[in-house]
DRENDO-1510 file (C-alpha; in Angstrom, 1 decimal, always signed):
<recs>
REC; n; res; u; v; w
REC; 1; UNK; +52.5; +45.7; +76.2 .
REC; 2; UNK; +50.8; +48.2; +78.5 .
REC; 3; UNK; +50.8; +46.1; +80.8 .
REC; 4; UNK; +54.3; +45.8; +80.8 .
REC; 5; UNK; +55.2; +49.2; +81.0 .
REC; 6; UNK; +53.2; +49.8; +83.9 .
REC; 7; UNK; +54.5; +46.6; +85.9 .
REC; 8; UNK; +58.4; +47.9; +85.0 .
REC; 9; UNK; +57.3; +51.5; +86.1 .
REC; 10; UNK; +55.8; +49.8; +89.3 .
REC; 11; UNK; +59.0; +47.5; +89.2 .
REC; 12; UNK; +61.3; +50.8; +88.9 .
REC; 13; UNK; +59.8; +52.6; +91.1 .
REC; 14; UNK; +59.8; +49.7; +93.8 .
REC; 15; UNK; +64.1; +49.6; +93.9 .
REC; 16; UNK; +64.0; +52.9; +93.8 .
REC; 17; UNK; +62.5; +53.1; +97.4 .
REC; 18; UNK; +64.9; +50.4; +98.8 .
REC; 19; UNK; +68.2; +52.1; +97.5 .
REC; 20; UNK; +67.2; +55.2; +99.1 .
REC; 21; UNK; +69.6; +56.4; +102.5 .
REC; 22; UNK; +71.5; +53.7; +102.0 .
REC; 23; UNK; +75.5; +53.6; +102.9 .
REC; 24; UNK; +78.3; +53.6; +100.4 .
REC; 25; UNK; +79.4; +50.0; +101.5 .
REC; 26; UNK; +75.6; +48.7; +100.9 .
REC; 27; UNK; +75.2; +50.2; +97.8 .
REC; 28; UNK; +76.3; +47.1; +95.9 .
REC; 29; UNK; +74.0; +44.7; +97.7 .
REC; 30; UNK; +71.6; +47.2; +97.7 .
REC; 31; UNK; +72.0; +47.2; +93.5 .
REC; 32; UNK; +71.6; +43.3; +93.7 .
REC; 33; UNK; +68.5; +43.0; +95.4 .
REC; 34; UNK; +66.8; +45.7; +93.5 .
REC; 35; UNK; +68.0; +43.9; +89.9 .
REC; 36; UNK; +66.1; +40.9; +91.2 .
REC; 37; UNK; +63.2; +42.3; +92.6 .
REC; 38; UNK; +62.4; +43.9; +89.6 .
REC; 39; UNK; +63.0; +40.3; +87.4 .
REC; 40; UNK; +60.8; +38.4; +90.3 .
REC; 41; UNK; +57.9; +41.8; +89.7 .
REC; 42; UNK; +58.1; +41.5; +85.6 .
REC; 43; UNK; +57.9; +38.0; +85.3 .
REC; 44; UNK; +54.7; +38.1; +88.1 .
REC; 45; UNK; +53.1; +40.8; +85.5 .
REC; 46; UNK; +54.0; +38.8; +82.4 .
REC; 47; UNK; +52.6; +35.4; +83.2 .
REC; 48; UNK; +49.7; +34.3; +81.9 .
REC; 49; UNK; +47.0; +30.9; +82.1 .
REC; 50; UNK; +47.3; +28.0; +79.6 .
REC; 51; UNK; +47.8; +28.5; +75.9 .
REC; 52; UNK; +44.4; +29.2; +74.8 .
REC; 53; UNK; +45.1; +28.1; +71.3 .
REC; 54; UNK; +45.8; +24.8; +72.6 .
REC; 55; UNK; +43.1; +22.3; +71.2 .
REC; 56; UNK; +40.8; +20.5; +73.2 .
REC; 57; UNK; +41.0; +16.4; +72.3 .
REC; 58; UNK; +37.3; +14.8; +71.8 .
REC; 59; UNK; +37.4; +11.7; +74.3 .
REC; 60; UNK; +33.9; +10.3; +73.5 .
REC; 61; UNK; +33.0; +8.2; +70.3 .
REC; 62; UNK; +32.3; +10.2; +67.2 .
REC; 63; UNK; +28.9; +9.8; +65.6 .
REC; 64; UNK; +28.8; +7.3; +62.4 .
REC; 65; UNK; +30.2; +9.1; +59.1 .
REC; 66; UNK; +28.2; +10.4; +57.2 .
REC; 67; UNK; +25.8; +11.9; +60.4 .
REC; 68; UNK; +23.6; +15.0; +60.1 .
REC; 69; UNK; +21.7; +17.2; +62.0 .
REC; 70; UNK; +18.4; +15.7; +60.5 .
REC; 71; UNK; +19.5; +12.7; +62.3 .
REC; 72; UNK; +18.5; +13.9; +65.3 .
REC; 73; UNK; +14.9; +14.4; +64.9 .
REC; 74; UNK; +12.6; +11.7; +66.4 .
REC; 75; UNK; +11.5; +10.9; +70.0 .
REC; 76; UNK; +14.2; +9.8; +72.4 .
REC; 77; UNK; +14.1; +7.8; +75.8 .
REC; 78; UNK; +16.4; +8.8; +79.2 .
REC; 79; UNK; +18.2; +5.7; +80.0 .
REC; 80; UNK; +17.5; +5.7; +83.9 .
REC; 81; UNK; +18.9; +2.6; +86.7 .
REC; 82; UNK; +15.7; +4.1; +89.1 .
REC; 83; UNK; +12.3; +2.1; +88.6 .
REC; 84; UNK; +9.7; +4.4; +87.5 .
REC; 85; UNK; +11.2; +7.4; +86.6 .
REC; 86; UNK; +11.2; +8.2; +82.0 .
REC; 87; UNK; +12.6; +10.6; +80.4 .
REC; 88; UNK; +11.8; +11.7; +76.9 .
REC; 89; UNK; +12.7; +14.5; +74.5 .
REC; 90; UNK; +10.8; +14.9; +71.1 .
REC; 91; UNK; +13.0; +16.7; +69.0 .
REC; 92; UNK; +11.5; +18.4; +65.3 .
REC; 93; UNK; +12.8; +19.5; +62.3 .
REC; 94; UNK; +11.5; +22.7; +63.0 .
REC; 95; UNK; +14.1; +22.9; +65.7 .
REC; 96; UNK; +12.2; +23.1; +69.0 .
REC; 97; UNK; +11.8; +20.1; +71.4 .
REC; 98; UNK; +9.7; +19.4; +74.2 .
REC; 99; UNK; +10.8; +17.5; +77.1 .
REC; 100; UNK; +8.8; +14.7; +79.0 .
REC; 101; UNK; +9.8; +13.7; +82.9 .
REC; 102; UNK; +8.4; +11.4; +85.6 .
REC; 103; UNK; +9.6; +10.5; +88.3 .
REC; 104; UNK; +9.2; +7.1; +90.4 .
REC; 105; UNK; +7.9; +9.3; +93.5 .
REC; 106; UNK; +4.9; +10.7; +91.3 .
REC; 107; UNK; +6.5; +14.0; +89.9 .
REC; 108; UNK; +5.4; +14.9; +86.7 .
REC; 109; UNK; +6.8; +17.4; +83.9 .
REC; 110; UNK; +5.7; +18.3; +80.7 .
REC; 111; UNK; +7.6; +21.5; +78.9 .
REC; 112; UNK; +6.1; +23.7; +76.7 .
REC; 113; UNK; +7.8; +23.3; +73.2 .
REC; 114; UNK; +11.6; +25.0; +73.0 .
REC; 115; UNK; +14.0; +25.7; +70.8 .
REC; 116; UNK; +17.4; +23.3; +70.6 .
REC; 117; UNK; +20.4; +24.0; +68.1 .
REC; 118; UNK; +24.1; +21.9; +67.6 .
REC; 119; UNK; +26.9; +23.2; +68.0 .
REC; 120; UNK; +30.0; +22.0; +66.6 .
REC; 121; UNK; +33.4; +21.8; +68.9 .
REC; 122; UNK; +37.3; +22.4; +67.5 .
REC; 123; UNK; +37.9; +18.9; +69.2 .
REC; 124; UNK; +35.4; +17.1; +66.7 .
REC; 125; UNK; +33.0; +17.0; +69.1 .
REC; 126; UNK; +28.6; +17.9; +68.4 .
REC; 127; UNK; +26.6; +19.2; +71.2 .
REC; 128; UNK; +22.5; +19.5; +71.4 .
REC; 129; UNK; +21.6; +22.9; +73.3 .
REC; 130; UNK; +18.3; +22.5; +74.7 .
REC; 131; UNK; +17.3; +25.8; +76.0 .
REC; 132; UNK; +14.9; +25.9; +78.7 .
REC; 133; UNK; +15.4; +22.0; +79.4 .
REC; 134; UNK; +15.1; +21.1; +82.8 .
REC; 135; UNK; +18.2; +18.9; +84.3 .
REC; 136; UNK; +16.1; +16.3; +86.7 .
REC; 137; UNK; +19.4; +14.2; +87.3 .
REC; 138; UNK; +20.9; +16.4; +90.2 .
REC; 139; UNK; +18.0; +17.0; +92.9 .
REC; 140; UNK; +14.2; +17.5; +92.8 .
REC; 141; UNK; +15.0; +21.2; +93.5 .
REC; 142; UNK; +17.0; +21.7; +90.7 .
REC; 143; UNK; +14.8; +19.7; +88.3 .
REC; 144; UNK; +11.9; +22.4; +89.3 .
REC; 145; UNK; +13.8; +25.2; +88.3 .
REC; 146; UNK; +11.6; +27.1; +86.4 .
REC; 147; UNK; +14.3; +28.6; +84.1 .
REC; 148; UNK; +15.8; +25.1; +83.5 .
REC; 149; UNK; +19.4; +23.8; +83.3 .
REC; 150; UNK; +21.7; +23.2; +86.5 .
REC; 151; UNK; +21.8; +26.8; +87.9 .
REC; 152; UNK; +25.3; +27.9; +89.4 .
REC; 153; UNK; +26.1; +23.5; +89.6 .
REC; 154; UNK; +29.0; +22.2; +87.8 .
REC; 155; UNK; +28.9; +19.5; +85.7 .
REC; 156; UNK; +31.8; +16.7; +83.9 .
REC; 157; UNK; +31.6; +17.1; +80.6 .
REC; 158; UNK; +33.4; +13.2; +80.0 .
REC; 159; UNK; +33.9; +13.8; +76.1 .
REC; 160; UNK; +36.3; +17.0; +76.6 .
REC; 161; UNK; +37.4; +16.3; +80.4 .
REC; 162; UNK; +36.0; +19.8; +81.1 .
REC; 163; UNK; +34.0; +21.4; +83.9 .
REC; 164; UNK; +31.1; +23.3; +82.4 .
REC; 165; UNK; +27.5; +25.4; +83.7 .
REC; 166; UNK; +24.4; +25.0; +82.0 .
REC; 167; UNK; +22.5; +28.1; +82.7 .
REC; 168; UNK; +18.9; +27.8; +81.6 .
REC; 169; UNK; +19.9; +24.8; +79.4 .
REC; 170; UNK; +20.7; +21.5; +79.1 .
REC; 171; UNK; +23.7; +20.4; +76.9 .
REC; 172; UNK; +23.8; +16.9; +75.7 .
REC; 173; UNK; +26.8; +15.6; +73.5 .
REC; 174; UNK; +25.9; +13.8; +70.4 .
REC; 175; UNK; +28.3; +10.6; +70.6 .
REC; 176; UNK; +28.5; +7.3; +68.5 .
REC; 177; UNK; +27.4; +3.6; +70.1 .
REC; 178; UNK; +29.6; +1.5; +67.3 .
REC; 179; UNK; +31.4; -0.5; +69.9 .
REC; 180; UNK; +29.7; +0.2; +73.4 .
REC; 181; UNK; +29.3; -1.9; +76.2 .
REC; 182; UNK; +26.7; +0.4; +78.0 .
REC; 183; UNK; +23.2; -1.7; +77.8 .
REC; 184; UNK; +21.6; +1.5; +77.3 .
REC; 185; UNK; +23.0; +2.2; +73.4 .
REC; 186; UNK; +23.4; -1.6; +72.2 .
REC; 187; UNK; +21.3; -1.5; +68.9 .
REC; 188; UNK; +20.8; +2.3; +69.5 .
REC; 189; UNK; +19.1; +3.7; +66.0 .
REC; 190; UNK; +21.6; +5.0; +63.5 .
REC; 191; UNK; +24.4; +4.2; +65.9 .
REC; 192; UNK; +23.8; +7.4; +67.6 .
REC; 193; UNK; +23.3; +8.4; +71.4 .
REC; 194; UNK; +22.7; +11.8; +73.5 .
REC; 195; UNK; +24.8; +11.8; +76.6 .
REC; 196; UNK; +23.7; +13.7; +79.6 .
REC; 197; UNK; +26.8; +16.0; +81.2 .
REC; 198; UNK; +27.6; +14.3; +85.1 .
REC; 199; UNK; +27.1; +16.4; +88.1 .
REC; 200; UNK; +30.6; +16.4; +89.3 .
REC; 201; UNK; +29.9; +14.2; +92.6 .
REC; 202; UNK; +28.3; +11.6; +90.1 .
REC; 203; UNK; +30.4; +9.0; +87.9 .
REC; 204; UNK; +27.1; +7.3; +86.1 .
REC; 205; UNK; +26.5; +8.0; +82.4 .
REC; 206; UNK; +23.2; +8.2; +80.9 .
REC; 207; UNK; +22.2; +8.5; +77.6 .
REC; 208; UNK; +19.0; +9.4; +75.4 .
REC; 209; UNK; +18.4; +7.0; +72.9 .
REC; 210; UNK; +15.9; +7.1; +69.8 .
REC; 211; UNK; +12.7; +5.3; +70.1 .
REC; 212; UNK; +12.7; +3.8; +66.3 .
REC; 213; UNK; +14.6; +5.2; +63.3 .
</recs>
């Protein structure tokens, strides 16, 4: 409402400046233009972004009913199409994880154990936050970051058709395999997969899968 009143004041004041020294025989054009400047100047203030209370649809398969978070403890493997290069997250009940990476050109990375945590959407959807997690799926410079995550990079989130950062984190959604054609999650352990977020240049999902249920 303030903001109103200071965009009509500011409106106001505006057609007040044009209708000054102006002749008898302008005065009704004069009137005119003011009258819609000031409509064109309120409706600029008064405009806002989307609704924010509109809800975000979940696009990805939804985990099996009857899912929990204890469901999520156990080691899982990095689906990767490179030879060489694993991937492998152990993840405890105790709520941290630690993080396992090689790469086909030699690199090796072991974390120190972290802490992870779920978070559940308004669309439906479940996300793993992995703090400290290192993204290795972008570049070998970002994969070394020492805080972890993708830095400033934006990434696809498919499952809410979003664009998201993952400062000093990774964030993997939890998404159901009942039905998938992706070789990666055929058979996948209690129908359950962790889908890595896409750099935004990149169109190839990859998914963590348990080892064994």
């Amino acid at each position: 409402m303030a903001r109103i009143r200071l965009c009509l004041r500011v409106a106001f004041m505006a057609s007040d400046s044009i209708g000054i020294g102006d002749k008898v025989n302008k005065r009704a054009l004069s009137s005119t233009i003011m009258a819609l400047f000031s409509i064109l100047w309120i409706a600029a203030c008064t405009t806002t972004g989307p609704d924010p209370t509109e809800l975000v649809r979940w696009l990805c398969r939804s985990p099996p009913e009857g899912f929990k978070e204890s469901d999520l403890v156990g080691t899982w493997q990095a689906t990767y199409t490179a030879a060489g290069t694993t991937e492998e997250l152990i993840l405890r009940v105790d709520k941290t994880f630690r993080q396992l990476y090689q790469r086909s050109d030699g690199y090796h990375y072991e974390s120190p154990w972290r802490q992870w945590w779920i978070e559940h959407k308004p669309s439906g959807g479940i996300y793993v936050h992995l703090e400290g997690m290192r993204y290795c799926r972008l570049t070998a410079e970002v994969c070394a970051m020492p805080g972890g995550g993708g830095g400033e990079w934006l990434f696809h989130d498919v499952c809410e058709d979003r664009l998201i950062r993952m400062r000093n984190e990774v964030v993997l959604a939890v998404v159901g395999t009942t039905g998938s054609r992706h070789p990666g999650v055929v058979g996948a352990p209690k129908g359950i997969a962790l889908m890595h977020m896409l750099p935004s240049s990149d169109t190839t999902t990859s998914y963590f899968v348990l080892e064994n249920e």
